[in-house]
TIROTOR-400706 format. One line per field, with one value per residue (C-alpha): residue in three letters; x, y, z. Coordinates in Angstrom, 3 decimals, padded with zeros to 6 digits, m for minus. Example, Ala and Ser with C-alpha at 12.3 -4.5 7.8 and 13.67 -1.06 7.14 Angstrom:
gugu = c(ALA, SER);
x = c(012.300, 013.670);
y = c(m004.500, m001.060);
z = c(007.800, 007.140);
***
This chain:
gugu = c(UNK, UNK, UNK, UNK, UNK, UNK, UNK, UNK, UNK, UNK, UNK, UNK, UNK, UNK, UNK, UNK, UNK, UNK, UNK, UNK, UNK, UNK, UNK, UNK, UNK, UNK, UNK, UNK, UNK, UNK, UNK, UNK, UNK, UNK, UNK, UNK, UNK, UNK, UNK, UNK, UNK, UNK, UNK, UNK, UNK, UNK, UNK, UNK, UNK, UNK, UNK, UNK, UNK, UNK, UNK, UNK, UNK, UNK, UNK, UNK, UNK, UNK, UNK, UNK, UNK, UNK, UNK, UNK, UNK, UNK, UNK, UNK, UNK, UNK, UNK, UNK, UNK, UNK, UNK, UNK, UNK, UNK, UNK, UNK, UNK, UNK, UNK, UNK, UNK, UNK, UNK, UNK, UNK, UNK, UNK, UNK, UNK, UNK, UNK, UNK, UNK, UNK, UNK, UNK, UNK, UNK, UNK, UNK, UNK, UNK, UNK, UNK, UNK, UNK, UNK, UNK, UNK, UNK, UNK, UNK, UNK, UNK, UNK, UNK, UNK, UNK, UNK, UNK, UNK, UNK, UNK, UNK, UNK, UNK, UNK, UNK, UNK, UNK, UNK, UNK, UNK, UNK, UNK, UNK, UNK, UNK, UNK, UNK, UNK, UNK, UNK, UNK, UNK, UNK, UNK, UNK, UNK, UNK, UNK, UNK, UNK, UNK, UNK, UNK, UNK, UNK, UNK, UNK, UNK, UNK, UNK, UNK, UNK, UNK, UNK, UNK, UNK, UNK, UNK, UNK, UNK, UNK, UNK, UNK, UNK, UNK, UNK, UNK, UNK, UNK, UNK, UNK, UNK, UNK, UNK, UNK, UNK, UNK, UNK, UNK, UNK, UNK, UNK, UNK, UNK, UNK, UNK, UNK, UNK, UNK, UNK, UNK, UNK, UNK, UNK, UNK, UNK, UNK, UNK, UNK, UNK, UNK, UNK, UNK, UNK, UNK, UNK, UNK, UNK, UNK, UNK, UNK, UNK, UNK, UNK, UNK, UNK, UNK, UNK, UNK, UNK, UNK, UNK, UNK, UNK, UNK, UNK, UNK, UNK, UNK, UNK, UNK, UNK, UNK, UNK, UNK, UNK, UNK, UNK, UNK, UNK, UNK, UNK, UNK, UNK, UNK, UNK, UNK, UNK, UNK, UNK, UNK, UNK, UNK, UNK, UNK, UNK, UNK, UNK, UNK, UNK, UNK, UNK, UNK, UNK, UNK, UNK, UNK, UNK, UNK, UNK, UNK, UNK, UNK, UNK, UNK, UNK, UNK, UNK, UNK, UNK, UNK, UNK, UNK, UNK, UNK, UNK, UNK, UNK, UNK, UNK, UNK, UNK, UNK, UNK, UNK, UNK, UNK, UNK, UNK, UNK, UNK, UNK, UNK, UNK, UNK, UNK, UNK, UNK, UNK, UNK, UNK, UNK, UNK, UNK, UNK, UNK, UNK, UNK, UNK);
x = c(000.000, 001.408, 002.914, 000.407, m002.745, m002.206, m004.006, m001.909, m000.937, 000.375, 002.397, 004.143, 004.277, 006.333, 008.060, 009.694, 013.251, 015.955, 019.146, 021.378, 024.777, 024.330, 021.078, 017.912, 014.845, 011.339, 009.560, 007.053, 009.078, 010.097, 006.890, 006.394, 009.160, 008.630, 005.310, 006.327, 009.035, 006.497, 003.694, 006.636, 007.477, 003.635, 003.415, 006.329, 004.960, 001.809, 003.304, 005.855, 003.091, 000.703, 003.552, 004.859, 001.181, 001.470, 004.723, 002.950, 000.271, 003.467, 004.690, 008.003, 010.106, 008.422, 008.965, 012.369, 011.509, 008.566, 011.044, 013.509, 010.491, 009.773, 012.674, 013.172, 009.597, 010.755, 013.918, 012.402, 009.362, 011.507, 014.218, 011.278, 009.772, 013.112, 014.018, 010.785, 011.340, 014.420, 012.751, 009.798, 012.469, 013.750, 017.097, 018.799, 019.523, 020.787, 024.177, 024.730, 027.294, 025.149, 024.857, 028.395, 029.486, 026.897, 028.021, 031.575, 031.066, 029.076, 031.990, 034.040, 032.300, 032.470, 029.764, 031.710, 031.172, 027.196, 027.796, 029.732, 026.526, 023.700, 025.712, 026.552, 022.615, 021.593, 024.357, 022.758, 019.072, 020.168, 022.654, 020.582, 023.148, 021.782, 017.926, 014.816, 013.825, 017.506, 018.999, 022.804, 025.540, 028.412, 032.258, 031.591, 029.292, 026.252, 023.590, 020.074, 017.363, 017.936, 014.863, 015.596, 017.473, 017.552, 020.329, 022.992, 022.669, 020.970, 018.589, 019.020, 016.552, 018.216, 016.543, 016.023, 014.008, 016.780, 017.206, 020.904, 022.197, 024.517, 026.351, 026.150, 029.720, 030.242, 028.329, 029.980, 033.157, 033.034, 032.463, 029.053, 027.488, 023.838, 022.261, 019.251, 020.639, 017.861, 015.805, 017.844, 018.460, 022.204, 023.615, 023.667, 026.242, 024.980, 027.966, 027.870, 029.367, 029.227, 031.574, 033.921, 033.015, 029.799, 028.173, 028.828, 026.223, 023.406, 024.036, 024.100, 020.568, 019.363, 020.399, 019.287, 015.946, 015.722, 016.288, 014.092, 011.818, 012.130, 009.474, 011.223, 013.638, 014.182, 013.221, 016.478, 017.306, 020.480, 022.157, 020.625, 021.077, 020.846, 023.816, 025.955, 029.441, 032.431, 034.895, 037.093, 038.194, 038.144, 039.508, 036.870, 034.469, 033.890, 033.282, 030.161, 027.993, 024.427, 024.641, 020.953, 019.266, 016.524, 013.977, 014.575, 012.273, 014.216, 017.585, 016.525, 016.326, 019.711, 020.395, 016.749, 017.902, 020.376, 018.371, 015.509, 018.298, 020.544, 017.499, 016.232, 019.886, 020.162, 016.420, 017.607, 020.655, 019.038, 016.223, 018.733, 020.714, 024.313, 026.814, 027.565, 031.452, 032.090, 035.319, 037.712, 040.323, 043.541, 044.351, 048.092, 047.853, 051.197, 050.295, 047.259, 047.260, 050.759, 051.145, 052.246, 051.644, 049.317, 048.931, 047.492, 045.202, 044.120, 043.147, 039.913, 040.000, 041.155, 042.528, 045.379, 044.636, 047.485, 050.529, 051.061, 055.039, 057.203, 058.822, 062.359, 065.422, 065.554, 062.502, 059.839, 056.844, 054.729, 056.189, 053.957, 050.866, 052.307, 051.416, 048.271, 044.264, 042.491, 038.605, 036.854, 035.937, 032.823, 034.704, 033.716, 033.400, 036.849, 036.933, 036.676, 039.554, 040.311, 040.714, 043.482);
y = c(000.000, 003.440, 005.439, 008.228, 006.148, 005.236, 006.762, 009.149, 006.633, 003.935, 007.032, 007.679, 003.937, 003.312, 006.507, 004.967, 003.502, 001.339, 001.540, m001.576, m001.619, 001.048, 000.171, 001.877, m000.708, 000.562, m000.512, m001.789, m003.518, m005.575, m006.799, m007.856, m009.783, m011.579, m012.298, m013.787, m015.798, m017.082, m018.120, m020.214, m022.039, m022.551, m024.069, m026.220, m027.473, m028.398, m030.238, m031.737, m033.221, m034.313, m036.182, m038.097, m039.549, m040.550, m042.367, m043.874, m045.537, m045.899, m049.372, m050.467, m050.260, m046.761, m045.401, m043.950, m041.889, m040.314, m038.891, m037.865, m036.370, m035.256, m033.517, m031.595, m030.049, m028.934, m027.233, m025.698, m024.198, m022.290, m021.613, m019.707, m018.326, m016.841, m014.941, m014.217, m012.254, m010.397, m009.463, m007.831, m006.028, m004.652, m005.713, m006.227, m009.956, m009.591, m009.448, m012.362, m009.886, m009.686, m012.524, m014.311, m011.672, m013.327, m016.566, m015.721, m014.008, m017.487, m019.592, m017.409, m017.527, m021.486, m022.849, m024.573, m027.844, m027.183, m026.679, m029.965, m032.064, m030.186, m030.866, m034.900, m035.193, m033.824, m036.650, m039.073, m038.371, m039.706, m042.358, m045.224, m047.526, m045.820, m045.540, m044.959, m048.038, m050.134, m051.551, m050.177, m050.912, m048.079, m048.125, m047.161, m049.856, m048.049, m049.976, m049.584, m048.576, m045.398, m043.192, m039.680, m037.705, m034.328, m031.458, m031.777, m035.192, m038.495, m040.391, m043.927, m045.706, m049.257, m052.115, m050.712, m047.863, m045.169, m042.473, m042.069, m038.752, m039.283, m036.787, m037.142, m036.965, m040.084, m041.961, m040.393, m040.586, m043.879, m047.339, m047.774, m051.609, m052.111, m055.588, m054.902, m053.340, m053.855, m055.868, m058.543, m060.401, m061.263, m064.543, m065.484, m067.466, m068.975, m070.669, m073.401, m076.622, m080.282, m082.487, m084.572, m087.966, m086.794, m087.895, m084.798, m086.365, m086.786, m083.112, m081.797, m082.957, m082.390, m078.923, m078.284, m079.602, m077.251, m074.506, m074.929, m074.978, m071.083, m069.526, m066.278, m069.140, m068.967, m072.087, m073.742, m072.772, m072.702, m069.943, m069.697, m073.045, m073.780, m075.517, m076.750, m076.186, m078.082, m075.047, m075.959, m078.075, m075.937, m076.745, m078.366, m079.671, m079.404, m076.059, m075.931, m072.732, m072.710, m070.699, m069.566, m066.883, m065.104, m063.297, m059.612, m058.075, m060.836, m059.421, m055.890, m057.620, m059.358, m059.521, m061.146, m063.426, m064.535, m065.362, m066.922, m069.566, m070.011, m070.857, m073.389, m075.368, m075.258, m077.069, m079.270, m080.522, m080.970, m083.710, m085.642, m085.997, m084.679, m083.572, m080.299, m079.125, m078.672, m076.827, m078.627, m077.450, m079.481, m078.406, m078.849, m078.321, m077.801, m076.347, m075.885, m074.176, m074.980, m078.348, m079.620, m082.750, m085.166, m083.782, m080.862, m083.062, m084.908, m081.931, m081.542, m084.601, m085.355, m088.324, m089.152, m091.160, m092.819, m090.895, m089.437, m090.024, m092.139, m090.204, m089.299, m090.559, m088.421, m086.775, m087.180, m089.029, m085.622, m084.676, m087.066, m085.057, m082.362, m085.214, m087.032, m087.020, m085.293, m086.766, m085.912, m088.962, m087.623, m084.393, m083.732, m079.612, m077.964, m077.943, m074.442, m072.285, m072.616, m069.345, m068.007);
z = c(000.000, m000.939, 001.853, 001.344, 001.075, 004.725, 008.092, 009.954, 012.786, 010.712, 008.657, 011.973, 012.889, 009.409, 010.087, 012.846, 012.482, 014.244, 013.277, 013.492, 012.800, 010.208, 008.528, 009.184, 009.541, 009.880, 013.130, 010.950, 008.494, 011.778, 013.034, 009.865, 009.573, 013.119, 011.965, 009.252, 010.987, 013.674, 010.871, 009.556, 012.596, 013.110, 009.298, 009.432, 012.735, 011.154, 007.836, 009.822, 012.058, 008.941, 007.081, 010.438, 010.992, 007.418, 008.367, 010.982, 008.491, 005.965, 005.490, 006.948, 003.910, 002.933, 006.521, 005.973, 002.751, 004.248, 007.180, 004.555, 002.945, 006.876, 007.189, 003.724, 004.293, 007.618, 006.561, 002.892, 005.081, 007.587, 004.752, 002.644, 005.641, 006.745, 003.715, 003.652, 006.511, 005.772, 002.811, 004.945, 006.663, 003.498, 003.392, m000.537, m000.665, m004.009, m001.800, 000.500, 002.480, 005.301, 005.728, 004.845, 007.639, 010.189, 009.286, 009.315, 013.188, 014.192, 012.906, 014.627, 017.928, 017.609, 015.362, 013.573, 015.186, 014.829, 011.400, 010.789, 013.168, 010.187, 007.300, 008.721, 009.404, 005.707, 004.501, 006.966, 005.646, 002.349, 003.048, 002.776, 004.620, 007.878, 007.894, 010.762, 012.645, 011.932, 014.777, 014.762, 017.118, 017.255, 017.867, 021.395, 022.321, 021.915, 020.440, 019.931, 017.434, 015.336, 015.987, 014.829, 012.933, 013.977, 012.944, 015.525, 017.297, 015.892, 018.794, 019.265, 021.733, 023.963, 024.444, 027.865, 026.613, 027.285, 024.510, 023.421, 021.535, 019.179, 017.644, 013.661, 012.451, 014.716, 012.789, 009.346, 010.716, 012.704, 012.496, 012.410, 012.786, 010.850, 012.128, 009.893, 007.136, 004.208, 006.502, 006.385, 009.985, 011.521, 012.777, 016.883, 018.687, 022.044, 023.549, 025.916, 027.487, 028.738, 030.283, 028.696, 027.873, 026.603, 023.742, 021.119, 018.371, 020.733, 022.102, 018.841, 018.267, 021.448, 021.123, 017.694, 018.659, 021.283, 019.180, 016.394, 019.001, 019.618, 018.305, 016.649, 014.826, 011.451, 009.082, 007.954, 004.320, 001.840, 003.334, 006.813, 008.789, 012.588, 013.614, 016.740, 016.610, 018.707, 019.035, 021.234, 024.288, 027.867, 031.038, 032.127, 029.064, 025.566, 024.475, 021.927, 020.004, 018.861, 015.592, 014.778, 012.743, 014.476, 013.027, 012.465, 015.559, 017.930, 016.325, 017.583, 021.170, 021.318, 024.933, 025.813, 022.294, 023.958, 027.388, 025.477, 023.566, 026.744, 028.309, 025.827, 025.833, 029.653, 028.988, 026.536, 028.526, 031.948, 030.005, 028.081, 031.161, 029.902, 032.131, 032.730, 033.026, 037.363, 037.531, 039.734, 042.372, 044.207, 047.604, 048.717, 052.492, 054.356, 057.379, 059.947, 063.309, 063.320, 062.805, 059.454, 056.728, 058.179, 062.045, 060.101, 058.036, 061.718, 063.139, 060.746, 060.660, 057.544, 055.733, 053.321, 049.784, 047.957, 047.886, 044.724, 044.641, 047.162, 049.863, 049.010, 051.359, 054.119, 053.891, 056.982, 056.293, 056.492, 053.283, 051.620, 052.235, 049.986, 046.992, 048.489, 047.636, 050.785, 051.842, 054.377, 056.913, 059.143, 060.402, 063.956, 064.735, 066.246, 069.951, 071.576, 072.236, 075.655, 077.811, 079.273);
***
């Protein structure tokens, strides 16, 4: 509207000025603009709410291009809006002076790391190797199911229902673990062990019975198979793993995964009546209360077994209990200490 079609109050509204940093803005100009600015926030507000319940109702493999689509909408309305604004407040943005000189006083005030978490989460909204609703495990441990993407930090929710921020150029810059990369599940192994001596075919079986009968366990196929594994032989027993493929919402649950199988084995074990691996301790006793070889074993009431090795010339006949098996023969409680 032309400056002399309007009332005589909003003449001397207009005709007031501010003057920052050398240019002279209109008091009116300026409420326009922060008008402008807060009807953007409101709009982006509202689309960004409309397209996430359509995410909701989206299926699973659409999900992450409607947040992509989330986010763009997001950052183009308050883009618009914001020039909008400077516009309103009648400032030439044929020349990006102004604002390379804001920028350059922000990065100089220490916004450069905020800079390098936006321009990581624009990279991450596109990288498809790293999408909404994958399980991810990072360098540091973290692991957990990737729920937002936001312009500094990315959020990652635990099994245990505890939201983890994670900055963005950690997941550009580091190694990042996807166990559900293109929906396709990972591969479990559930150690365990029985004693030695035991019959390794009929654990294998029993085991691999137990297993399939897991109810997130996948059907066997070509390139996914259940199988028992002998890896090794351990101090005590044979050292075996269950190697299983889950389904993929038991994959984003790995610790009670592991329970559920652990369980099932310890099951499986118990009715087929294998031995499980006791570990097992010798006990060299020299001395007790004093006394030595076997008047130390006598006064728990010990006795010896076989002597391991003869008794060297020379030696006293309580070196042998240095070398001999120790039971216990009824042991009757130590009398009290007498009083002085």
């Amino acid at each position: 509207m032309p400056n002399e079609l309007l009332p005589k109050e909003l003449k001397d509204f207009d005709a007031l000025r501010l003057q920052l940093g050398g240019v002279s803005i209109a008091l009116g100009n300026l409420v326009a603009a922060v008008v402008i600015v807060a009807l953007t926030f409101v709009i982006a507000r509202l689309a960004v709410g409309a397209i996430r319940r359509l995410r909701a109702r989206a299926h699973e493999q659409a999900a992450p291009s409607v947040y992509i689509l989330e986010k763009l909408a997001s950052y183009g309305i308050i883009l618009i809006g914001l020039t909008m604004g400077l516009r309103a407040l009648g400032l030439d943005l044929s020349s990006f002076a102004l604002f390379a000189g804001a920028l350059g006083v922000g990065l100089g005030f220490g916004l450069q790391g905020l800079v390098k978490e936006f321009m990581s989460g624009i990279v991450l909204l596109f990288d498809r190797m790293i999408r909404i609703g994958e399980y991810v495990e990072l360098q540091s441990g973290q692991r957990g199911i990737i729920q937002e993407i936001s312009p500094r930090a990315t959020r990652i929710r635990n099994n245990d229902d505890v939201d983890v921020l994670i900055p963005n150029s950690q997941l550009i810059e580091g190694v990042v673990a996807n166990w559900t990369l293109q929906g396709k599940p990972r591969r479990f192994h559930i150690p365990f062990s029985v004693a030695y001596g035991t019959d390794k075919a009929a654990v294998r079986d029993a085991v691999l019975k137990a297993a399939h009968e897991v109810s997130f366990t996948q059907p066997d196929n070509d390139r996914q198979k259940t199988q028992v594994w002998l890896v090794g032989f351990g101090e005590n027993g044979l050292k075996f793993e269950l190697v299983v493929w889950p389904n993929l919402e038991a994959v984003k649950r790995p610790n009670a995964l592991h329970a559920a199988y652990t369980w099932a084995i310890e099951d499986a074990l118990r009715a087929g009546g294998f031995e499980l691996p006791i570990p097992q301790r010798d006990l060299r006793l020299r001395a007790l209360f004093g006394e030595e070889g076997k008047a130390a074993l006598s006064t728990l009431n010990l006795k010896a077994g076989k002597v391991a090795r003869s008794v060297g010339a020379g030696a006293s006949p309580n070196d042998a209990a240095d070398d001999v098996l120790l039971s216990i023969d009824d042991p009757q409680p130590l009398p009290p200490p007498s009083k002085s």
